[in-house]
Structure formats: C-alpha cells, structure tokens
N, C-alpha and C positions, 0 to 999 in steps of 0.2 A: 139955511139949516133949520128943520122942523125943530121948534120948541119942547120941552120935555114934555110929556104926559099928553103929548097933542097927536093926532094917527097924523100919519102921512097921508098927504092927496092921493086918490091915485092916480090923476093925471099925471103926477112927476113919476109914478110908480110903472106905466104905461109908455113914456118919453124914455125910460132910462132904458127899458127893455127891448123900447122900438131902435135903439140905436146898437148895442147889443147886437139885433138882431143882423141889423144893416152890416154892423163890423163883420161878424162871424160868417156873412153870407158872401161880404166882399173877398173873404182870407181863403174859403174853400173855390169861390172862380178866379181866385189870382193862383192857387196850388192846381187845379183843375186843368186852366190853360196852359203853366210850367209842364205839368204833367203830358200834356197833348204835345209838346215841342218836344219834349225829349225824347232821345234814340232809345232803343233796346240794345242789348247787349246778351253776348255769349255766355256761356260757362267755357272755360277753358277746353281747348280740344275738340269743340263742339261748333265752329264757325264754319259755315259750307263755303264751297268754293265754285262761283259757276264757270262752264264751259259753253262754248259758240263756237261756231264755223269762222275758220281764217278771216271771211271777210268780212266779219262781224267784230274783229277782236277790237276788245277796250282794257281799262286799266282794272278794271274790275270782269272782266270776264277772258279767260283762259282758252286760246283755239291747239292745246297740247298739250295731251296727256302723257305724263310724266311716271316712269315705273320704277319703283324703288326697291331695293335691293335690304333685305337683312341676314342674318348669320343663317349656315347652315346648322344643323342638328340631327340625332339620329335616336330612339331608345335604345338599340344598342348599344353607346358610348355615351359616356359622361361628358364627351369634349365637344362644345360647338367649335365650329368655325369660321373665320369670315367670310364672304364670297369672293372676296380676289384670293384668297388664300389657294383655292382650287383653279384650274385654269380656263375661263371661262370668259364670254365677252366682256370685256372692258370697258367702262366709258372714257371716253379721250378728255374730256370735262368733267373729271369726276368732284362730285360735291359731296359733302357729308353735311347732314341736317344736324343741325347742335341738338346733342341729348344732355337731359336731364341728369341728374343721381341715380332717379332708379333705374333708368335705361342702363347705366355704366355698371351699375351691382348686379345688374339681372344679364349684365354681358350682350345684353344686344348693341348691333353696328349696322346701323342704316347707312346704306351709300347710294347713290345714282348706279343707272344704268345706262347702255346704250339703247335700250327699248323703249320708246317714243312716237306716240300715234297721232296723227291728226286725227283730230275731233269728229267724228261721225262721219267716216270717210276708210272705207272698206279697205284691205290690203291681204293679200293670200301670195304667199310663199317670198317671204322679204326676207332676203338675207343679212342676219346680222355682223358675220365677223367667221373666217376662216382658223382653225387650229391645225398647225400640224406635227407631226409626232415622227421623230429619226432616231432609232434604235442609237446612231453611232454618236448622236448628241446628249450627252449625262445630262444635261438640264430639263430637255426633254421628256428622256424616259425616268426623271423622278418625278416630273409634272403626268405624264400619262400613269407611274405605277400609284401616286395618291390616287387619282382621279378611280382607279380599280377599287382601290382599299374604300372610297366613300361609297362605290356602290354596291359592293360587298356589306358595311353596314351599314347602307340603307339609308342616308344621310339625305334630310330632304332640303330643298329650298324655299324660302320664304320670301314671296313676292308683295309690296304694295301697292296697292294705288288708290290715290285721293285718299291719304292714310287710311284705306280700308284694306285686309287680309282678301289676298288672290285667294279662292279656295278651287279645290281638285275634287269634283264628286265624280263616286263611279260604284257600279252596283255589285254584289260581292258573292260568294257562291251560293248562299238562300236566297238571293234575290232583293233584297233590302237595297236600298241605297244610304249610298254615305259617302258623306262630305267631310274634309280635311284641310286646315288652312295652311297645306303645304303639299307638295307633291316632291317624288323622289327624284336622285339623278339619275338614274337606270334599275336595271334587276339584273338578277346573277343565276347562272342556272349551273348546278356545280356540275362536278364528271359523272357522279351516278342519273343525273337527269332529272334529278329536283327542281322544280321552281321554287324561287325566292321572291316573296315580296310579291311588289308588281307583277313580274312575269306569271301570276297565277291568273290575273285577268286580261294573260294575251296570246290567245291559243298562238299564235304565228310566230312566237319567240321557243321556239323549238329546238335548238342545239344546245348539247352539253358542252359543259366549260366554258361560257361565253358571255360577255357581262355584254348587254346591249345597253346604249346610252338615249336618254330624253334629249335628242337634238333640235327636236321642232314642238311650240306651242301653238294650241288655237287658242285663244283669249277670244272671251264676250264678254265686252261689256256693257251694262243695260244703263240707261239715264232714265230721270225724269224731268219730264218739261211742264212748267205752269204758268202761261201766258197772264194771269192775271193777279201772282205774287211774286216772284222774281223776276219781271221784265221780261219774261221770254227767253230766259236763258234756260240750260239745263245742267242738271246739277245728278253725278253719278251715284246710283243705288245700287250697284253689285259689280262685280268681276270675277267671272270663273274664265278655267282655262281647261285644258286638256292635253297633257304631255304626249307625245308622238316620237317614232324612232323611226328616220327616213335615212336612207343611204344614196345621196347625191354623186350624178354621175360626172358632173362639173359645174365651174361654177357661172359656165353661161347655158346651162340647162338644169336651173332649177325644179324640180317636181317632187313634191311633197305627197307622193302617192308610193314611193318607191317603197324595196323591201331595207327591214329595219338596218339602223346603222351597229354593227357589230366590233365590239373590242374583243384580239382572243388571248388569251391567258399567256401566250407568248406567241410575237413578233419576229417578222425582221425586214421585213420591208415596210419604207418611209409609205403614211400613209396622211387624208386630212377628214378631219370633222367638219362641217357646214354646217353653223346656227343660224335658225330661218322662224321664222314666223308668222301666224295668221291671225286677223283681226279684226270683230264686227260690233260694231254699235246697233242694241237695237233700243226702240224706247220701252220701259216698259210704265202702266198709266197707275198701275195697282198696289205700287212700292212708293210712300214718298220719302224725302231724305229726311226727315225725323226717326223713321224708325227701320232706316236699310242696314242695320248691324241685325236685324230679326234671319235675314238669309243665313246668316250662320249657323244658328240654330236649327236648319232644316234636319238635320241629321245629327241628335247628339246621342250618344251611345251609351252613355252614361245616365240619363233621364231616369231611368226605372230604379236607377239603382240608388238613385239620390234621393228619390220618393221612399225606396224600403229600408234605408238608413232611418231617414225620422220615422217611419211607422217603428223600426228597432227601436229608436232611442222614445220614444213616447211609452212603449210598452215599456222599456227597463223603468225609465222615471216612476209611471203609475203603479209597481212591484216597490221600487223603492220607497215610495211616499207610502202604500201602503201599510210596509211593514213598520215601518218608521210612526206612524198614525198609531199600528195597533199594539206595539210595543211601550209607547207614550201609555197610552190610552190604559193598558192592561197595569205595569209598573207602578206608573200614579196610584191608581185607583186603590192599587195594593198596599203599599207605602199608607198613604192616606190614612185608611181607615187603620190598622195597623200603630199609628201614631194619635189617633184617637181612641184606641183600646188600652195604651200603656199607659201607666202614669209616668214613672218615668221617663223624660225624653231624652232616649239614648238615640245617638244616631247610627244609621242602619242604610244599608240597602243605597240608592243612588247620593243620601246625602254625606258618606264615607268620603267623598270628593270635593266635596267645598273647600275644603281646608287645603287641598294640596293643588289642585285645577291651575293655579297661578304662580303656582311656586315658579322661582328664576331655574330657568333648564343648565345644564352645564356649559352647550354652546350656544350661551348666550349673544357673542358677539356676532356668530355667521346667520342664527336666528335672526339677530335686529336687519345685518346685513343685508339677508336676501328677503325680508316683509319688505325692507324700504326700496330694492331693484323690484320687485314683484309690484307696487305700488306704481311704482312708474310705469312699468310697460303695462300695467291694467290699465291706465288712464290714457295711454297712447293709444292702442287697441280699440278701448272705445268713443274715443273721439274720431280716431279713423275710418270705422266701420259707420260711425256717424256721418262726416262728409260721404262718404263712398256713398252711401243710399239717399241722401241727399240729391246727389246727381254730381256734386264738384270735384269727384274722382271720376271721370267718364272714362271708359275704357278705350277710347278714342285718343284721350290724352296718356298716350306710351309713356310707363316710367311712373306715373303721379301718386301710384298708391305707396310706392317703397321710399320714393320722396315723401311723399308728407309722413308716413313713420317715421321714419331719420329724424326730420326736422324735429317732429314732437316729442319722439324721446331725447334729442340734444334741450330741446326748452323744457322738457319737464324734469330738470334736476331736483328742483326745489320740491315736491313732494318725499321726494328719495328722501334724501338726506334729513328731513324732517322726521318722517314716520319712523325713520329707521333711527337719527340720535333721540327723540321719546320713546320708543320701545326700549331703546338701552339702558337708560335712564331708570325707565318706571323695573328694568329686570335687576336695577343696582349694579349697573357694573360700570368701573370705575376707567377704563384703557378708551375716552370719551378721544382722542385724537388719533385713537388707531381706526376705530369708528368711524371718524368721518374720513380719513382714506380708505379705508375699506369699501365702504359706500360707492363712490364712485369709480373705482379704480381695479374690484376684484371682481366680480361678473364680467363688464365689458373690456376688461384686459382679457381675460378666459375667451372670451368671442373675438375680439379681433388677434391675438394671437394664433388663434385659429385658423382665424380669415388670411393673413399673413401666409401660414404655412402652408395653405391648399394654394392662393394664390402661385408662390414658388412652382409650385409642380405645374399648374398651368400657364405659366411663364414658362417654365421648362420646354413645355408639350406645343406650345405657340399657338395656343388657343385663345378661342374670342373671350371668353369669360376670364380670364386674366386682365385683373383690374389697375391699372396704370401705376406709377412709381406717385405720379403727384396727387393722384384718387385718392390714394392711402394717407397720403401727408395731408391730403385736405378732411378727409376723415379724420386723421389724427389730431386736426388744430380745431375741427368743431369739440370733439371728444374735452379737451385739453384745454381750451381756451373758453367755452361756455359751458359745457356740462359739468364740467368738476368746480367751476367758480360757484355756479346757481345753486348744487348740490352743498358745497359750505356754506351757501347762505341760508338756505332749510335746516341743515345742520345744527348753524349757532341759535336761530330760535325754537328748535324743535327740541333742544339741550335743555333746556329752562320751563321744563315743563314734564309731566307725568300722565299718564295714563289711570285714569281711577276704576279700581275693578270694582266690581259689584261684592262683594264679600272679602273678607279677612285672609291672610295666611294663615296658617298654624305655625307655632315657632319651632316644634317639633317634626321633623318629618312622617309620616305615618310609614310605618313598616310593611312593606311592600313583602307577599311570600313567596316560596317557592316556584315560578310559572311554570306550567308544561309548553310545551315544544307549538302547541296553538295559538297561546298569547304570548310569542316572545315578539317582537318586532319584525325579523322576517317574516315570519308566515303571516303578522297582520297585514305589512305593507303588501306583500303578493295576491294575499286573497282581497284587500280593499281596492285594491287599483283594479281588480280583473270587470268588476259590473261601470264603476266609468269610464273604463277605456275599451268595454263591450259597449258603450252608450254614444259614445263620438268617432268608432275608429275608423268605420267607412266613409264619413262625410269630412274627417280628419285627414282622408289621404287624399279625399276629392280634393282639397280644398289644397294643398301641399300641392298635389299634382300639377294643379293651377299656376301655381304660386313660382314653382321651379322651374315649370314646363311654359312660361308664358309666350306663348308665341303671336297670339293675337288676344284682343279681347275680349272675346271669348271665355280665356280662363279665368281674366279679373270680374268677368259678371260670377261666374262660381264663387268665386271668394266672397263678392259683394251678398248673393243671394242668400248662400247656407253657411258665413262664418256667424251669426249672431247666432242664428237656432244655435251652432254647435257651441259656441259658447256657453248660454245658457241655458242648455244639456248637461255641460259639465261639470256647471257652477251646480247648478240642484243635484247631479248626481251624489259628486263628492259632499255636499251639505250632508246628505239623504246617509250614502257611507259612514261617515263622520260619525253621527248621530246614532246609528245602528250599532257599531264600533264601541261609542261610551258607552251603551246600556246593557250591552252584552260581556262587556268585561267589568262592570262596575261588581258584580257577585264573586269576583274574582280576587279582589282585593279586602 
C-alpha cells in the first residue's frame, strides 16, 4: 500500500491495467466462442420445413406434401363452416392440428386431407374419392341439397400447405388480375341466365338453372432449392391452384378435359361426382423462403384504398391541428392582454372553467369504471401491436394475435382496478366495494354475455365459429380466477391514493344558463364524433375486415401494418376535437 502523500509508481499503475486488460480480453473470447457454439432459433411460426425426394427422405427432411383443410366461408353468410360438414373427400386418417385460442375465437378448424403429393413428382388427373347422390336416399339428397345451398352462396374453400394459403388467381372483366386465398365450390347460373360468381369467368358454363361444381384442381407448386444453406434440400415458396369442372365418364376413364360436371336444380336419377386432381412442382430461383408470404400480395385490391385513407386522415389531422393552433393562439392572445388592461382580476372568458373542469360528475362510479376497462385494453392494444411489428406475432403463426390479446387483457387486471379505484376516490365517492366489482365484472360480463348468446345461435346453425361448451368455461376461469383476483389487487392500492389536479374546485357550482339545441349534449356528441370517425373509418373497416375475415395472413399483416397509424389518428383527432369543443363553448357559459 503507497504511503500517504506519496504518487503512485506507475509501474504498479501500468501492471494493474495490463491485467485488466488481459481479464476483459479473456471474458469477450470466452462470450465470442459461447456465442459461435450456439444455435439460432425461430420466432414462433416461422421454422421452415425442408422437402426431398423419397429416396432422400430423413428425419429432418419431408418426401410428402401434406394439404390441409380449413373452414369454409362465404360474404354472403355470416356462418363458416367446417369442411367435413359439406360432403367432400374425406381423409380416412384424419388429423386435426392443435389450435390455439385465437384459432378457436376466430372459428377456424384445420383438419387433414386426403390430398397428398410426392415431392416433386408430377401427377395429372388422380383421383381422389367418388360421391354419389340417390334421390330415394334422404341422407343423400340432404348432403347433395346443402352442397346446392353452399354454391348458391358462394361458399369458398380454404386450402393449406406448408402452413401457407393455397391462393386462386384469375383475371377479371378489365383485365387486371387477382388473387384470393380461397376459391369457390361451384357457381350458379339462375333461370333468367345470369351468371353468378365464378361462372362469369367461364364462357362454357352456359345453361340456366344449373349450379356446376369445382370437381377437379390443378395445383403448382413452386420450391426453392439452396445447395449451399440448407443442405440441398427444398423448401416450398408458393401454391396456387386452379378449380376446374370436369364431367367423368367412368371411373376407369379418367379425363380431365371433359365437359363441366353439372348439378340440376332438380333430380331423379342416381348420379356420382369424381374428385381428381393435377399436380406440378416447379422450382422457382427468385422467391426465397424468408419472404414467400410477399406472393400474396401480388394482387391486393384494397392497396389504393389504404393509401387514400391516410392521405384522408392526415389532411383531417392537419384542419384539425390547425384550427386548434389558431383558436389557442387568437383566445390567449385576447384573454391576455385583456387581463393586463383591467385592474380588477375578474375572471372572464376560458378562465370561467377552472373552478368547475374537475368537479365530481353525477356518474361518477361508471366514469371511474370505464377510465379503469379503457386503461387496460389501451395497454393491451399497445403492447400487442408492439410484438406484432416486432415480428413475434408472424402471421404464419394462425391464432397468435387474438391469443396474445386474451392473455394481456386476462394479466393486465392490475392497472384496471387501480386507475379506476383512484379516480373514484379522487371523484369522493364513497360505494368503494361496488367499485371494485364493477371494475372487473361489468364491461367484460356485457362482452361475454354477448359472446354467450351469438355463440347459441351458432350452436344452433352448426357452424364452425360456434365456440366449444369447455372454450367458454376455460374463458370463464381465466376471466374469474386471474382477472378479477389482479384487478382487486390494483384496486386495494389504487384506493389509498388520489389524484392531484392542477387547480381548486369551487365549492359553489357555477350556474350553468339556458343552452340552445347546439350545445346540448346530443348535438355535441353527433357533430364531435363526425371529423374522428371521418379520420379512421376507412382503415377502421380495413382493419375489422381483417380481423373477422381472417382467412390467411394476409389479413393480420393489414392489421399489423395500419392499426398503429389508425390509432394514433384517432388519439390526436379526438385530442384536436376535444379541445376545439372547450374553446367554442367556453363563451357559452
């Protein structure tokens, strides 16, 4: 130890630093080396899967491609449904993929197929499975009159593979193409001789009354191969198909050239359907499997429209910020000088409101109520759209967006109940244990009662989106067993606490006068909601569309892409309202 008042060597100053150095150098090539041993890993949803030829196959690489099956759907009906529900090939192995929560809310039902290709290994006109149809058999003819009713509205199928969306492009009466992550069961051409649907892009479907059915697919699908990052294997970048209507003249003379297969609006003699299939691999060098969900997007239809939304909502925002700017800007100014011209300081003009701005409202309790549900699903929301753009919501991974909502609003009780027993609190109001049931228990009982009673009717209907007896009970015990517990625990410390507002009450109420029919409540709430809900309502439907319509991934990149803009559109519109709101009625009182 250097003696006081005496400098240090700097040989020892030089030795201490050189060892220092040595440590710090050793720590970063012992993390360096760690680092070069370890694997890489996925995001969920996101792990490829290679394919090889039969006599290639390993534990790691796949010589069978496997086609999965999800609900049917229609926009003309509200009701999917499943695909064995209709009568169509079967798988004799049939498997169901475990889904998720949000898979189970959003009503999709993945199952296997019988449609099953070896790996880059061509196959033209393969039949998959006979149907047949006897007037004098009721089982029958209620399997063949749905099978009418789905292609009457239009009901389309939704195919997987390598959990990627089968899509259906086909070019349309201007000439444009366009692609659909679903293709229909047939078209329908009524008795006046209209075409429906499909049959508009297929001159040879030409009799009235006649519903022709999609009996035959050509499926392509493309891979990519890279010899020198995944061993040579290939890994599939797209799957399109192409619906066909052939009328098979037996089933040891297959030809898939025939004329289309026709259902007619009424029977009587036993007849059979033939599902057949064609199948080609090609490679393609230009797609690789990072970014083969981009092929879906070859054709969106919506694109222009989701551009001239925000060009909408930017120009509403910049009117409203303006006015909001010059209304400030003009009031102050007035005020101001105004208040330096009197002696007296009476108050006048925007400062008539201090005094009453905080006063406790009359419903006070459903006010504290819904700040504190409003609190939570803003916090859900945006931690959600957080992962989502992140990448850990991939829209590959079916289900993950409505799951991870779920989860966050069952764990985020504790902000609830918080926010909402100090707002109560800081409003004086005293019914502090009706409050904290109320909290958790009177918004989300209003939605799942809800949920409940549409549920019934599609239990009734025997629809896919009719959400199971024990869904419900398992939503019920997350609801019940962690949200309303976490939510009393925000509660008891959010109770012992206040809110400090920036200025005084008045003990007196100010005397409010007569209003006219402009500033009564209705007409504000009407005329204030009209500029933010002119600010989000096109990219508001986009994004619902999405959300309800989720057929493929497709729609959760919409959600991902424009729920934040529309977000915070709505947030500055409503601010920008607000604000315009109190300066325009402040003369008023």
């Amino acid at each position: 130890m250097a003696q006081e008042g005496k400098p240090t060597s700097p040989w020892s100053l030089g030795h201490s630093l050189h060892y220092k150095i040595n440590f710090f150098g050793g720590l970063g090539l012992f993390l360096g080396l760690q680092a070069s041993r370890s694997a890489a890993f996925y995001l969920p949803g996101l792990a490829p899967v290679n394919f090889c030829e039969a006599s290639r196959e390993t534990a790691t690489c796949k010589s069978t491609v496997a086609l999965f099956v999800n609900r049917l759907d229609s926009v003309e009906s509200v009701l999917p449904y499943e695909y064995n529900t209709f009568d169509f090939c079967k798988d004799s192995e049939k498997r169901n993929p475990s889904e998720n929560l949000g898979q189970v809310l959003f009503g999709e039902r993945i199952s296997s197929s019988p449609y099953k290709f070896p790996f880059n290994r061509t196959g033209t006109c393969i039949k998959v499975c006979v149907k047949s149809y006897d007037t004098a058999n009721d089982d029958q003819e209620k399997k063949l009159a749905f099978l009418r009713k789905g292609i009457r509205l239009n009901y389309q199928h939704h195919w997987i593979i390598d959990n990627m969306p089968v899509i259906w492009c086909h070019n349309t009466g201007d000439g444009t193409k366009y692609c659909t992550p679903g293709f229909p069961i047939g078209c329908f051409i009524a008795k006046s001789g209209e075409s429906k649907h499909a049959c508009l892009i297929h001159p040879e479907f030409n009799k009235s009354h006649i519903y022709f059915l999609f009996n035959h697919v050509d499926i392509t699908i493309a891979y990519h191969e890279d010899s020198g990052r995944n061993g040579g294997f290939a890994r599939l970048v797209s799957a399109r198909l192409e619906p066909q209507s052939h009328k098979h003249s037996g089933e040891g003379r297959l030809a898939c050239n025939g004329p289309p297969m026709e259902i007619p609006e009424e029977h009587t003699e036993k007849f059979n359907v033939t599902y057949t299939y064609s199948v080609q691999f090609e490679e393609n060098k230009s797609i690789k499997w990072a970014s083969r969900w981009d092929y879906i997007l070859d054709s969106m239809s919506h694109t222009n429209i989701q551009w001239l939304s925000i060009m909408n909502s930017f120009v509403i925002i910049l009117f409203l910020s303006g006015m909001v700017a010059i209304i400030i800007l003009r009031t102050l100014h007035r005020d101001i000088i105004r208040y330096n011209e009197m002696n007296a300081q009476e108050d006048f003009g925007w400062k008539l409101l201090h005094g009453d701005v905080f006063r406790p409202p009359r419903n006070r309790m459903l006010l504290s109520v819904f700040l504190g549900q409003g609190t939570q699903v803003l916090i859900m929301t945006f931690i959600t759209l957080l992962l989502a753009c992140l990448g850990f919501l991939s829209p590959s991974n079916r289900g993950a967006l409505m799951t991870c909502a779920v989860v966050l609003w069952v764990l985020l009780g504790t902000p609830a109940g918080y926010v909402s027993a100090r707002m109560y609190k800081t409003l004086k109001g005293v019914k502090w244990k009706t409050n904290f049931l109320l909290t958790p228990l009177l918004c989300p009982g209003v939605v799942f009662a809800d949920l409940f009673f549409m549920n019934v009717i599609l239990w009734v209907e025997g629809s896919s989106a009719a959400i199971s007896f024990g869904t419900l009970i398992g939503i019920l015990a997350m609801w019940c067993g962690i949200s309303v517990p976490l939510t009393f625990v925000g509660a008891y410390f959010g109770a012992k606490k206040k809110f400090r507002f920036p200025v005084c009450t008045n003990q007196i109420p100010r005397h409010i006068p007569r209003q006219s029919f402009f500033t009564k409540p209705p007409f504000g709430i009407m005329i204030g909601g009209i500029l933010p809900f002119g600010c989000v309502f096109i990219r508001l439907f986009l994004i619902l569309n999405s959300i309800w319509h989720l057929k493929t991934g497709r729609g959760s990149r919409d959600v991902y892409l424009f729920s934040i803009p529309t977000f915070h559109a709505r947030v500055q519109s409503s601010s920008a309202k607000n604000t315009l709101k109190t300066y325009s009625f402040k003369d008023l009182l």
